[in-house]
mmCIF file as Biopython writes it, N, C-alpha, C and O atoms, coordinates in Angstrom:
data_model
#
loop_
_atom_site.group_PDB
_atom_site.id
_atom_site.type_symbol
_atom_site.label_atom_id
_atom_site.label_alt_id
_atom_site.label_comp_id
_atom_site.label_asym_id
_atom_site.label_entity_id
_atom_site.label_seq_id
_atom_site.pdbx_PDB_ins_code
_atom_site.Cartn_x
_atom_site.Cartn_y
_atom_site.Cartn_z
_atom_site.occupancy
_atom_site.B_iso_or_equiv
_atom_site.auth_seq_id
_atom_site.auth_asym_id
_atom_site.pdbx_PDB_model_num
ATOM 1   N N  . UNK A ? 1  ? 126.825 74.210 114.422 1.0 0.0 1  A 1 
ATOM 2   C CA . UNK A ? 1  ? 128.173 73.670 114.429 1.0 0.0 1  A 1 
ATOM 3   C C  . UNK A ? 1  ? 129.040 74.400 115.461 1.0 0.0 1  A 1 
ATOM 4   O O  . UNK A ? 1  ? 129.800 73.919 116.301 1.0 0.0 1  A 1 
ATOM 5   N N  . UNK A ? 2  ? 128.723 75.751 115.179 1.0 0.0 2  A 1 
ATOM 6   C CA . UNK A ? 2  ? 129.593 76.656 116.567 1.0 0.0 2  A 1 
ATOM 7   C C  . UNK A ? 2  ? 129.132 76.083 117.791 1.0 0.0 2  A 1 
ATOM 8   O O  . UNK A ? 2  ? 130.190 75.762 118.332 1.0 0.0 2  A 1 
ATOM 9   N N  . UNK A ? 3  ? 128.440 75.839 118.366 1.0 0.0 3  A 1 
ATOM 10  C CA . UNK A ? 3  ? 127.684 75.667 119.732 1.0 0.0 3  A 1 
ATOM 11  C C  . UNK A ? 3  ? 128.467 73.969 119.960 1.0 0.0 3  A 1 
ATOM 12  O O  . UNK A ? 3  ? 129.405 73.807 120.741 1.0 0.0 3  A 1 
ATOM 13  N N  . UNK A ? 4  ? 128.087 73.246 119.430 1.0 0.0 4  A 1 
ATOM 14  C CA . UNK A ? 4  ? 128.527 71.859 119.250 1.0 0.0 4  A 1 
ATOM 15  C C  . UNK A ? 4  ? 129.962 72.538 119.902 1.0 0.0 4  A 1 
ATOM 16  O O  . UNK A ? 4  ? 130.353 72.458 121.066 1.0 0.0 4  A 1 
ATOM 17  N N  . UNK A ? 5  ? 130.700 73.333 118.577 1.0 0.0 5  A 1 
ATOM 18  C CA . UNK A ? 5  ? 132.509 73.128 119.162 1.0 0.0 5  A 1 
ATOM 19  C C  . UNK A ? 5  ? 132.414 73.964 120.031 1.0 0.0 5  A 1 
ATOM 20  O O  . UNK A ? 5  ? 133.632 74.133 120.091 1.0 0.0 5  A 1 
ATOM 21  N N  . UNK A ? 6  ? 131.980 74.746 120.877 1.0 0.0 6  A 1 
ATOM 22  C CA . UNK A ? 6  ? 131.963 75.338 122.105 1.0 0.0 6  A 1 
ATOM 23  C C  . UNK A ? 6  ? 131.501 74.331 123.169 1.0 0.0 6  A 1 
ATOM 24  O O  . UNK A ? 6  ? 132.343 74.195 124.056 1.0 0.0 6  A 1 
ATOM 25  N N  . UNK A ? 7  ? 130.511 73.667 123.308 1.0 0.0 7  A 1 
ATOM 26  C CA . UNK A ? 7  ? 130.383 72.692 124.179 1.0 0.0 7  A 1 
ATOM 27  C C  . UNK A ? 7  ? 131.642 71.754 124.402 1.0 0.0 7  A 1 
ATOM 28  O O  . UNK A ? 7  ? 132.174 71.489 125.480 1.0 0.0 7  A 1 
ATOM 29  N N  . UNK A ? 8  ? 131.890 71.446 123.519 1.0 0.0 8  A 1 
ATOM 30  C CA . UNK A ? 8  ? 133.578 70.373 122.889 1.0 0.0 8  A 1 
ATOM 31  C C  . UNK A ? 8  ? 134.594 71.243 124.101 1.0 0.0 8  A 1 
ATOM 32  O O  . UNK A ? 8  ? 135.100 70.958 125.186 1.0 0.0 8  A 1 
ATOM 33  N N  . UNK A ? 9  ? 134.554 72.101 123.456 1.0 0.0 9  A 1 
ATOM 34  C CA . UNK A ? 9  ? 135.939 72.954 124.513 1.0 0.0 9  A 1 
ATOM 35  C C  . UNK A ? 9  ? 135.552 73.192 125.660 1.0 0.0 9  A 1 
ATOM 36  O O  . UNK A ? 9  ? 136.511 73.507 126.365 1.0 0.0 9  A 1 
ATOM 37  N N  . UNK A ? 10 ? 134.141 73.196 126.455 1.0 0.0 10 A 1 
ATOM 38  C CA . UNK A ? 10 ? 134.023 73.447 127.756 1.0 0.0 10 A 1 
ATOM 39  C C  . UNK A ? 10 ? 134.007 72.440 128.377 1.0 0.0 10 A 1 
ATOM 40  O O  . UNK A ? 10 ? 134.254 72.473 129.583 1.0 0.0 10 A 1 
ATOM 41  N N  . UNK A ? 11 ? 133.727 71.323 127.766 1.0 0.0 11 A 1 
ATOM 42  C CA . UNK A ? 11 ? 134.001 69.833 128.173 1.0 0.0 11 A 1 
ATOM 43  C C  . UNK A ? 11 ? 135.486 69.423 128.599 1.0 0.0 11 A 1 
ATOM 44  O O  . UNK A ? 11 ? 135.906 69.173 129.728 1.0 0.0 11 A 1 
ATOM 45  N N  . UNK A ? 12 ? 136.195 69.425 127.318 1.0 0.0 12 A 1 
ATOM 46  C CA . UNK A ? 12 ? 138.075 69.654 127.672 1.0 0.0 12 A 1 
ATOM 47  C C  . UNK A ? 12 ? 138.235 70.183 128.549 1.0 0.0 12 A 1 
ATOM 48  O O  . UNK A ? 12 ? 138.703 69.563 129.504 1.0 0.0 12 A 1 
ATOM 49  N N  . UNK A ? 13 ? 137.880 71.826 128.704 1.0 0.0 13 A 1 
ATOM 50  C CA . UNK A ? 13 ? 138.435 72.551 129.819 1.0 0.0 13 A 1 
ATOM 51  C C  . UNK A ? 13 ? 137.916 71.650 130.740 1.0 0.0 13 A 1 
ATOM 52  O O  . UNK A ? 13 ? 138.911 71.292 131.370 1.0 0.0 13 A 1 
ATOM 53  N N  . UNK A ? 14 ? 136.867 71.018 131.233 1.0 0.0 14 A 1 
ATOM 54  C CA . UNK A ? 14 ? 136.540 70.995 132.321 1.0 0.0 14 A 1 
ATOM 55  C C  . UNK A ? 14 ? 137.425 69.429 132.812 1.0 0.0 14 A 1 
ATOM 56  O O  . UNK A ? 14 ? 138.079 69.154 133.819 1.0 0.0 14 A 1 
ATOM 57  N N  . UNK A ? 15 ? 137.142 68.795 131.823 1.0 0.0 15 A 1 
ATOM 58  C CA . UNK A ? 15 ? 138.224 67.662 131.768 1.0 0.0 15 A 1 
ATOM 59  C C  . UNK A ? 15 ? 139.305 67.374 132.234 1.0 0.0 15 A 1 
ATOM 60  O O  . UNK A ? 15 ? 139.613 66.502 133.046 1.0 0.0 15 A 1 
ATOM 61  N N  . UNK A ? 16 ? 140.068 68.334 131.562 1.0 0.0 16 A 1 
ATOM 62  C CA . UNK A ? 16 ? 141.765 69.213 131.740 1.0 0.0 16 A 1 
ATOM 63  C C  . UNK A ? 16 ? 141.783 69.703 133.269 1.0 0.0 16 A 1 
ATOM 64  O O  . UNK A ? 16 ? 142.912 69.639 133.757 1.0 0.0 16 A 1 
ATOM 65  N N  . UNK A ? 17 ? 140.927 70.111 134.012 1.0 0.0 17 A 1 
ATOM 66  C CA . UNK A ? 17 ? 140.901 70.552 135.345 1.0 0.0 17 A 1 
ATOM 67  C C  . UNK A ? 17 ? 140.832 69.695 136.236 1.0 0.0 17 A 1 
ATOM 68  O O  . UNK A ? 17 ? 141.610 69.554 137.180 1.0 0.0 17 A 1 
ATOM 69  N N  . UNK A ? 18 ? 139.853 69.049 135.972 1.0 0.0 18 A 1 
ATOM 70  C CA . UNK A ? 18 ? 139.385 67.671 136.732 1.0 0.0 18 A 1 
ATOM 71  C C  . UNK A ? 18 ? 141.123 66.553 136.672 1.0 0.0 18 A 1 
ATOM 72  O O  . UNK A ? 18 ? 141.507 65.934 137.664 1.0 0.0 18 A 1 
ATOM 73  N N  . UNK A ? 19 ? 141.719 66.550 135.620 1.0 0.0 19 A 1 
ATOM 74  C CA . UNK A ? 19 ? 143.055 65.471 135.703 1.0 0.0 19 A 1 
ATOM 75  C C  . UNK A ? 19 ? 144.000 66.238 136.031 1.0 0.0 19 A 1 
ATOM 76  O O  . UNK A ? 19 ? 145.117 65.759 135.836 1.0 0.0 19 A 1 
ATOM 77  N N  . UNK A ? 20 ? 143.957 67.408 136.522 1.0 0.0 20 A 1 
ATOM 78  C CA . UNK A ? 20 ? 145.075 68.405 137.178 1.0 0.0 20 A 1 
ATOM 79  C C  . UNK A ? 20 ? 144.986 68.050 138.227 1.0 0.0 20 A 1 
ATOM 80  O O  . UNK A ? 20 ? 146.017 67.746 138.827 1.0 0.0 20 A 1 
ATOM 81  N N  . UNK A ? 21 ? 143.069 67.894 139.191 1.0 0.0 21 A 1 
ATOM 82  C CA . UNK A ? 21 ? 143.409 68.484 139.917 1.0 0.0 21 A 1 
ATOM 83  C C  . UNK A ? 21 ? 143.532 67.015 140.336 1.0 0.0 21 A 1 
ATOM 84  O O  . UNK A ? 21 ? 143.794 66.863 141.529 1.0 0.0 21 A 1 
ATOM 85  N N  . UNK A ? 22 ? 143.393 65.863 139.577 1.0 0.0 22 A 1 
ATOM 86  C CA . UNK A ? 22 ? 143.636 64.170 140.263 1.0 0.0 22 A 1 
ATOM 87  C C  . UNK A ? 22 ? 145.078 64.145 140.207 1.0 0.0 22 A 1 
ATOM 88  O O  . UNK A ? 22 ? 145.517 63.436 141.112 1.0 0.0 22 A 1 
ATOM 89  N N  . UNK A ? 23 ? 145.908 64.612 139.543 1.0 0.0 23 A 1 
ATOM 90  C CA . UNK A ? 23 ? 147.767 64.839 139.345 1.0 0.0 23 A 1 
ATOM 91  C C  . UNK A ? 23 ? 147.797 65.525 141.180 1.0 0.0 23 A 1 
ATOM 92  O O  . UNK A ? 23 ? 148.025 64.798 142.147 1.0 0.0 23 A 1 
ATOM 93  N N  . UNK A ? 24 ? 147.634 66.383 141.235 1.0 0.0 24 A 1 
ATOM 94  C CA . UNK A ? 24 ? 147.968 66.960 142.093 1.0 0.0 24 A 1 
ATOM 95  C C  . UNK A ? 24 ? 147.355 66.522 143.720 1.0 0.0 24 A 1 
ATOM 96  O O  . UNK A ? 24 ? 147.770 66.775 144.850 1.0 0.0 24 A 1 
ATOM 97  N N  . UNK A ? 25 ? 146.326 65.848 143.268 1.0 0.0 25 A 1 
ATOM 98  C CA . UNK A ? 25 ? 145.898 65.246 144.830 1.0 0.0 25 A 1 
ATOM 99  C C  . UNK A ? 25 ? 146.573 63.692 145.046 1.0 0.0 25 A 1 
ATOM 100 O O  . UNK A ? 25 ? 146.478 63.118 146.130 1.0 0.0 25 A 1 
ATOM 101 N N  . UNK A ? 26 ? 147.286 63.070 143.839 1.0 0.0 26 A 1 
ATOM 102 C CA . UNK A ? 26 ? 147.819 61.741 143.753 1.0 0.0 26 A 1 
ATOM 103 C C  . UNK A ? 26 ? 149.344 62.500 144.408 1.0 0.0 26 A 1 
ATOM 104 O O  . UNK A ? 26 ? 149.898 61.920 145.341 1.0 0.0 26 A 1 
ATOM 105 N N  . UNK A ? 27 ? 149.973 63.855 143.833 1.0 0.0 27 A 1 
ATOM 106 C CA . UNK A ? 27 ? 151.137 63.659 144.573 1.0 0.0 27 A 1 
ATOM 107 C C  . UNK A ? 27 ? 151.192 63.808 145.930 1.0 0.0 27 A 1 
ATOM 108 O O  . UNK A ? 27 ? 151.832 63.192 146.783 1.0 0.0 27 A 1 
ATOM 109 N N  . UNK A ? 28 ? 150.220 64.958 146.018 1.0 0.0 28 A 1 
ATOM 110 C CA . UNK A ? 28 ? 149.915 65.159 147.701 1.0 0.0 28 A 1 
ATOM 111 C C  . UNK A ? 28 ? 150.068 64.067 148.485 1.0 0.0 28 A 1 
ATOM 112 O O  . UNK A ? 28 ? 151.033 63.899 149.232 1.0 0.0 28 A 1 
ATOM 113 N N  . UNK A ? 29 ? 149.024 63.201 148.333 1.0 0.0 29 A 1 
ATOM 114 C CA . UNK A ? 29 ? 148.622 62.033 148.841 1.0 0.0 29 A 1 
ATOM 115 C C  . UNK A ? 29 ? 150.065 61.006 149.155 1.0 0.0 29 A 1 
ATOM 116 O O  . UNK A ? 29 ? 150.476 60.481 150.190 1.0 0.0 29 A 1 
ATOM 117 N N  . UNK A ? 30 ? 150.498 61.015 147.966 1.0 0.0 30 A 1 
ATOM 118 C CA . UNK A ? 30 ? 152.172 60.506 147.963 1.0 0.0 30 A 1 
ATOM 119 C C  . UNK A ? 30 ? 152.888 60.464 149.022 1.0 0.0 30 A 1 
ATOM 120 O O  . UNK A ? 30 ? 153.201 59.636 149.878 1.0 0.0 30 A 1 
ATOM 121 N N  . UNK A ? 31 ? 153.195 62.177 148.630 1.0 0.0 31 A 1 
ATOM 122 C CA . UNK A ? 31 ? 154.499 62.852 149.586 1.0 0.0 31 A 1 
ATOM 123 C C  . UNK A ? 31 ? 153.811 62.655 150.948 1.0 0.0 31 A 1 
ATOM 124 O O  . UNK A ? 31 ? 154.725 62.322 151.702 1.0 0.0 31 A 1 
ATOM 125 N N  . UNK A ? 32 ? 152.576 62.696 151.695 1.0 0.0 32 A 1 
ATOM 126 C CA . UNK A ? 32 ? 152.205 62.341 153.107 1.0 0.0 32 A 1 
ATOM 127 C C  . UNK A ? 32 ? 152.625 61.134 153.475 1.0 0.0 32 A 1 
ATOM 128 O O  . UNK A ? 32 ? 153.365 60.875 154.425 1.0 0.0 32 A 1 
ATOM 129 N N  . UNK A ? 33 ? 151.840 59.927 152.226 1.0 0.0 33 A 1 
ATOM 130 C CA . UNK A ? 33 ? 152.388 58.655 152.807 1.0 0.0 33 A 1 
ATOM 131 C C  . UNK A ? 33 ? 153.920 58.713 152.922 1.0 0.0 33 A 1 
ATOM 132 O O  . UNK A ? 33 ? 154.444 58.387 153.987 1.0 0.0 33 A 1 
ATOM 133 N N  . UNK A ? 34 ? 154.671 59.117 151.867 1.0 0.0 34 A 1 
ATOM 134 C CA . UNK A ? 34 ? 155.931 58.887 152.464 1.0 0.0 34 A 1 
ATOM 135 C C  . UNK A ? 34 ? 156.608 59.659 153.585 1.0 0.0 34 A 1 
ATOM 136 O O  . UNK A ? 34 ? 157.442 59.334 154.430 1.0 0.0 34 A 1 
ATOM 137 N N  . UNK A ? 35 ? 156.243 60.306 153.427 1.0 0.0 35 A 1 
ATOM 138 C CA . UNK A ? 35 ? 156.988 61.510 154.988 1.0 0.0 35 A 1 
ATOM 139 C C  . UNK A ? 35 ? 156.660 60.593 156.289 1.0 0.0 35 A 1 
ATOM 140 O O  . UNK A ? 35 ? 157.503 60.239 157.112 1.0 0.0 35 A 1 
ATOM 141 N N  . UNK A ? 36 ? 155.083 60.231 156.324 1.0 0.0 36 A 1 
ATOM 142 C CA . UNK A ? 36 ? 154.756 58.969 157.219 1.0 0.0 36 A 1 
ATOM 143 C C  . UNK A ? 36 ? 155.078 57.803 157.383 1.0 0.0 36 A 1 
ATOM 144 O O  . UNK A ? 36 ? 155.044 57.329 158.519 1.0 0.0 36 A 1 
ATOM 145 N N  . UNK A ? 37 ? 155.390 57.201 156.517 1.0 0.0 37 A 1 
ATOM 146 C CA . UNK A ? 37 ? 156.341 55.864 156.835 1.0 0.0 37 A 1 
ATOM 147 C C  . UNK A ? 37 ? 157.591 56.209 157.047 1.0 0.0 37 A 1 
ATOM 148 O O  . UNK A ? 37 ? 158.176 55.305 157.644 1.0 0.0 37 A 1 
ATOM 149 N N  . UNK A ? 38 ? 158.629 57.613 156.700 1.0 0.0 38 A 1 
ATOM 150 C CA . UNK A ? 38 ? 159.513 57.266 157.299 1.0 0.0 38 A 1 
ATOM 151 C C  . UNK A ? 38 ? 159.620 58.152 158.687 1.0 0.0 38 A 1 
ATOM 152 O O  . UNK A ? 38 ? 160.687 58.354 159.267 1.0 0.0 38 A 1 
ATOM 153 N N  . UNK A ? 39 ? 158.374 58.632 159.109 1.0 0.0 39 A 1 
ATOM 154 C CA . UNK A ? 39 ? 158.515 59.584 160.781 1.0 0.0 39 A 1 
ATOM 155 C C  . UNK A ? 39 ? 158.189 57.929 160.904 1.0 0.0 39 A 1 
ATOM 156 O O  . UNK A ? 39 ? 159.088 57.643 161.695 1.0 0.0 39 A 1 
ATOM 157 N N  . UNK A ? 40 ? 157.658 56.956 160.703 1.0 0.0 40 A 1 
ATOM 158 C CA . UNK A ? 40 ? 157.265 55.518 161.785 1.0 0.0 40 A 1 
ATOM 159 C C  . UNK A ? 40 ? 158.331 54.664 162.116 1.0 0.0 40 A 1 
ATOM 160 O O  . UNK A ? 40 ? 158.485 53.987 163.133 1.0 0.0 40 A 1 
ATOM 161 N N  . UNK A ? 41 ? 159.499 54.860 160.505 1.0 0.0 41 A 1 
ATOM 162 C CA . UNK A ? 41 ? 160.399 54.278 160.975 1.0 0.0 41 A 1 
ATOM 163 C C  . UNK A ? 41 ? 161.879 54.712 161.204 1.0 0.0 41 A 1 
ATOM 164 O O  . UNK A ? 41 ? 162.896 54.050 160.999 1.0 0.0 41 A 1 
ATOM 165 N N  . UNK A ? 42 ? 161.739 56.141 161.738 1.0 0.0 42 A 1 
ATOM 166 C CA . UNK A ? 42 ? 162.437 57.029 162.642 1.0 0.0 42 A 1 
ATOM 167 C C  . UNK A ? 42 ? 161.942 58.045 163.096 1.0 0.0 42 A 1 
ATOM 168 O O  . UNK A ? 42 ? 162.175 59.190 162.707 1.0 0.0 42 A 1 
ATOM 169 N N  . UNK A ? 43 ? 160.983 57.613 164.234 1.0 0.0 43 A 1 
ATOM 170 C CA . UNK A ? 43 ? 160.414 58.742 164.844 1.0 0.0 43 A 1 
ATOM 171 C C  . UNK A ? 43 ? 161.173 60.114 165.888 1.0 0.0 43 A 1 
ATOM 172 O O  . UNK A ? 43 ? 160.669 61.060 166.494 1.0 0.0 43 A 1 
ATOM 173 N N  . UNK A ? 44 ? 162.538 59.654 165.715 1.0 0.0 44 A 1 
ATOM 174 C CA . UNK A ? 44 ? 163.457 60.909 166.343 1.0 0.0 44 A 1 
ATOM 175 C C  . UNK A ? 44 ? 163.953 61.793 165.294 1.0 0.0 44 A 1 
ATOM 176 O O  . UNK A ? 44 ? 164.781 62.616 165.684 1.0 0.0 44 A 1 
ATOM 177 N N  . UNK A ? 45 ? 163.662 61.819 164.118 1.0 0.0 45 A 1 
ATOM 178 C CA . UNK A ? 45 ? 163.970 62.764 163.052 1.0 0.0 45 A 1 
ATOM 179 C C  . UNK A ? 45 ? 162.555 63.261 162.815 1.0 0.0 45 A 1 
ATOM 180 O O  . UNK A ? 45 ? 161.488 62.659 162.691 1.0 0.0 45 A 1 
ATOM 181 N N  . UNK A ? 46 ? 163.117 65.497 162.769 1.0 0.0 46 A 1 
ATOM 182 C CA . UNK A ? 46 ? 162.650 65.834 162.741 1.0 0.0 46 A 1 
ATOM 183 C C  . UNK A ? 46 ? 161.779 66.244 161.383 1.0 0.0 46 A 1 
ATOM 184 O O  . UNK A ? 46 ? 162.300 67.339 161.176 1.0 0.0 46 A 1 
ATOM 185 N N  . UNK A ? 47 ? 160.921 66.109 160.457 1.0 0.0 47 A 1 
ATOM 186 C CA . UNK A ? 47 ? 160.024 66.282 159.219 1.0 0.0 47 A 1 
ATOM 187 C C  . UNK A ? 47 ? 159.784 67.809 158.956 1.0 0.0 47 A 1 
ATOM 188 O O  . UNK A ? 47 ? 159.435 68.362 157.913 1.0 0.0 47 A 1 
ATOM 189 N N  . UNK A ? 48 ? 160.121 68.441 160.430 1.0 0.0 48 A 1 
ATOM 190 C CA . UNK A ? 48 ? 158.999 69.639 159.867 1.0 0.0 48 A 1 
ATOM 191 C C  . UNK A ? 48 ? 159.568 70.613 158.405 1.0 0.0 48 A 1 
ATOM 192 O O  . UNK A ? 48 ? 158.772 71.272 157.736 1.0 0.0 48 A 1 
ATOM 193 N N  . UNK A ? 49 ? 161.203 70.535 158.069 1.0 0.0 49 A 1 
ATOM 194 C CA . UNK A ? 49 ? 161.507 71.556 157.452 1.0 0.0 49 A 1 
ATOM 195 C C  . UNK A ? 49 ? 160.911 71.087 155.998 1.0 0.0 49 A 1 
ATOM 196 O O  . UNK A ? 49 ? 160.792 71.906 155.086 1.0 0.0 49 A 1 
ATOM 197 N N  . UNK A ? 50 ? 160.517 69.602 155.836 1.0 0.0 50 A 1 
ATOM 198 C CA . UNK A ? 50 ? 160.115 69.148 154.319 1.0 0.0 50 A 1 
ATOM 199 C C  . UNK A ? 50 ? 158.847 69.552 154.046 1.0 0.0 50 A 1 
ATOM 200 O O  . UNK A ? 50 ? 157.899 69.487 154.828 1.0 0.0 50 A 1 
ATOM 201 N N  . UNK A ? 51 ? 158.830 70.059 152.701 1.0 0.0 51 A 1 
ATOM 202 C CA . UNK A ? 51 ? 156.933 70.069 152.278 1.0 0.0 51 A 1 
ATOM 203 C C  . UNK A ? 51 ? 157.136 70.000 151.068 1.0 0.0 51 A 1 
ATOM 204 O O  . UNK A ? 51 ? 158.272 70.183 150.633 1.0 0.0 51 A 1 
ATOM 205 N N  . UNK A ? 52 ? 156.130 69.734 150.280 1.0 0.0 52 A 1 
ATOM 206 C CA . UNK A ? 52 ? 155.739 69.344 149.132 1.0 0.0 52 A 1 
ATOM 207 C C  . UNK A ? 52 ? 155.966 70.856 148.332 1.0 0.0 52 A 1 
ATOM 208 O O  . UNK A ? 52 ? 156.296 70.747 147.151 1.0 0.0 52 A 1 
ATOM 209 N N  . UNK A ? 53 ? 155.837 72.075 148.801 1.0 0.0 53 A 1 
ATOM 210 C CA . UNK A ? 53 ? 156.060 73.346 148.725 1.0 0.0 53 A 1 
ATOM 211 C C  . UNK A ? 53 ? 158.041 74.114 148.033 1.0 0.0 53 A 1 
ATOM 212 O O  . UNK A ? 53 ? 158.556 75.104 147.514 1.0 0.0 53 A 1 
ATOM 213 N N  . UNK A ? 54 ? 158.406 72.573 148.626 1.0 0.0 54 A 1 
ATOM 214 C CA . UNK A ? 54 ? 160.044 72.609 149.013 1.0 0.0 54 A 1 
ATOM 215 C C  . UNK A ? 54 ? 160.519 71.732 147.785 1.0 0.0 54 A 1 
ATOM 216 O O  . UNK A ? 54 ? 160.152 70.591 147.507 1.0 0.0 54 A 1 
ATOM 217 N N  . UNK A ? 55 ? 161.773 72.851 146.858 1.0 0.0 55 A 1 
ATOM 218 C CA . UNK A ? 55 ? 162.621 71.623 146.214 1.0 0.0 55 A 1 
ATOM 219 C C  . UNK A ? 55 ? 164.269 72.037 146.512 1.0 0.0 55 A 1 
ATOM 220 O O  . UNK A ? 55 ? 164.677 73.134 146.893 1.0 0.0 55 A 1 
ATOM 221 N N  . UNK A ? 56 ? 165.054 70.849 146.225 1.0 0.0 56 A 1 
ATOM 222 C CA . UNK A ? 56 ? 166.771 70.919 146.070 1.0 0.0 56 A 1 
ATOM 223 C C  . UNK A ? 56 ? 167.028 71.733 144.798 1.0 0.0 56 A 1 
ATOM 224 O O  . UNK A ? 56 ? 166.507 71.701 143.684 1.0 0.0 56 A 1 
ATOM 225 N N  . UNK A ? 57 ? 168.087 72.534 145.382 1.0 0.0 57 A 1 
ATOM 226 C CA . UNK A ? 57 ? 168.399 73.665 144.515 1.0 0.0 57 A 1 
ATOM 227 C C  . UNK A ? 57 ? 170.041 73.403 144.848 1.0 0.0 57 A 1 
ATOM 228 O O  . UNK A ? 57 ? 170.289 73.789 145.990 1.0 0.0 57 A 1 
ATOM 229 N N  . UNK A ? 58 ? 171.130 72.895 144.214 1.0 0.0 58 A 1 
ATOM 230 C CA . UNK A ? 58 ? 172.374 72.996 144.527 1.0 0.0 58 A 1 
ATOM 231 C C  . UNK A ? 58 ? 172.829 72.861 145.809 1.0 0.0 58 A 1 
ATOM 232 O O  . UNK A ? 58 ? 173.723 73.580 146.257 1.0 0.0 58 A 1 
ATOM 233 N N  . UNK A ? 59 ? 172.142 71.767 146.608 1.0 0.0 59 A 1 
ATOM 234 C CA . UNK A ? 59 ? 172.187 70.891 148.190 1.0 0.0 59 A 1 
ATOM 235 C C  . UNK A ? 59 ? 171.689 71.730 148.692 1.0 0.0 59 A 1 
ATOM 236 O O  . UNK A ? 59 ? 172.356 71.936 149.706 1.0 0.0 59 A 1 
ATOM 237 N N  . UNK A ? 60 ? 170.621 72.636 148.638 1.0 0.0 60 A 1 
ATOM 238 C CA . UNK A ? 60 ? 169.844 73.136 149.537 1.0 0.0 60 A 1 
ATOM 239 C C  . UNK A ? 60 ? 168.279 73.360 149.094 1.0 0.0 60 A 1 
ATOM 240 O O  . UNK A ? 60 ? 167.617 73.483 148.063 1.0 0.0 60 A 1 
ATOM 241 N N  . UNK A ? 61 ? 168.087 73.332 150.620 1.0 0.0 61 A 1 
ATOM 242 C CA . UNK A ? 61 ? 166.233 72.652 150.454 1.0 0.0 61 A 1 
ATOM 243 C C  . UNK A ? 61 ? 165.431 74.474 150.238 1.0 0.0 61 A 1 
ATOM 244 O O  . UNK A ? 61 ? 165.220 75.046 151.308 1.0 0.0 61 A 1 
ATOM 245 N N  . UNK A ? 62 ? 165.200 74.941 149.463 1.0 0.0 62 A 1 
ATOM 246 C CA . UNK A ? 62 ? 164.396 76.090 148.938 1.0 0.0 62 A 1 
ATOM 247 C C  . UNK A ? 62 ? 162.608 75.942 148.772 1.0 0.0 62 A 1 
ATOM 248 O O  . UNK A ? 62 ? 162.024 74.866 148.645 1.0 0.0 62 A 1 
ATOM 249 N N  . UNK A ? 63 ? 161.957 77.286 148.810 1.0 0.0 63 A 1 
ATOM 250 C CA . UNK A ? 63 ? 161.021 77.194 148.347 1.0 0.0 63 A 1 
ATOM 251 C C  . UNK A ? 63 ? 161.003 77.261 147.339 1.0 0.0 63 A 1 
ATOM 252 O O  . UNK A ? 63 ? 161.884 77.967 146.849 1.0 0.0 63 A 1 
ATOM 253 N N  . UNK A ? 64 ? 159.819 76.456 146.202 1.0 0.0 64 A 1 
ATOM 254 C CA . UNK A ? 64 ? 159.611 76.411 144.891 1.0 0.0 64 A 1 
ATOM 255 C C  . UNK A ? 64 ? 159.511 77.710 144.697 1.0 0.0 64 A 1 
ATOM 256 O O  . UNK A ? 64 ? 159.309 78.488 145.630 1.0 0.0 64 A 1 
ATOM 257 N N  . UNK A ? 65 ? 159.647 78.098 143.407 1.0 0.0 65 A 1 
ATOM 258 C CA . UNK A ? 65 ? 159.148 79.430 143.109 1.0 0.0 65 A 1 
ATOM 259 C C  . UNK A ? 65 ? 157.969 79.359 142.377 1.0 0.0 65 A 1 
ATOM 260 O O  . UNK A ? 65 ? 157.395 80.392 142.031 1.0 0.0 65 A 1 
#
């Protein structure tokens, strides 16, 4: 019965990792497409100070902590 619920939980864990790491490659994936459609449809504005790394903190663009 122990072994059974140890398999159970290494399964979850592994589970739980695997839909983190699909969360996190769906936003990635996101924030590129959008940064890219709008450098296409204003390619004289500059992108570089935005990253996915970056949030608004009281009108200013910060690193996450």
């Amino acid at each position: 019965m122990e072994g059974e619920l140890a398999e159970k939980i290494e399964l979850f864990k592994k589970t739980e990792e695997e839909l983190n790491n699909d969360v996190v490659n769906a936003y990635s994936e996101g924030f590129q497409d959008a940064t890219a459609q709008f450098a296409c449809v204003h390619p004289e504005v500059d992108l570089s100070p935005f990253a996915e790394s970056k949030c608004v903190i009281e009108g200013q663009l910060v690193p996450k902590e």
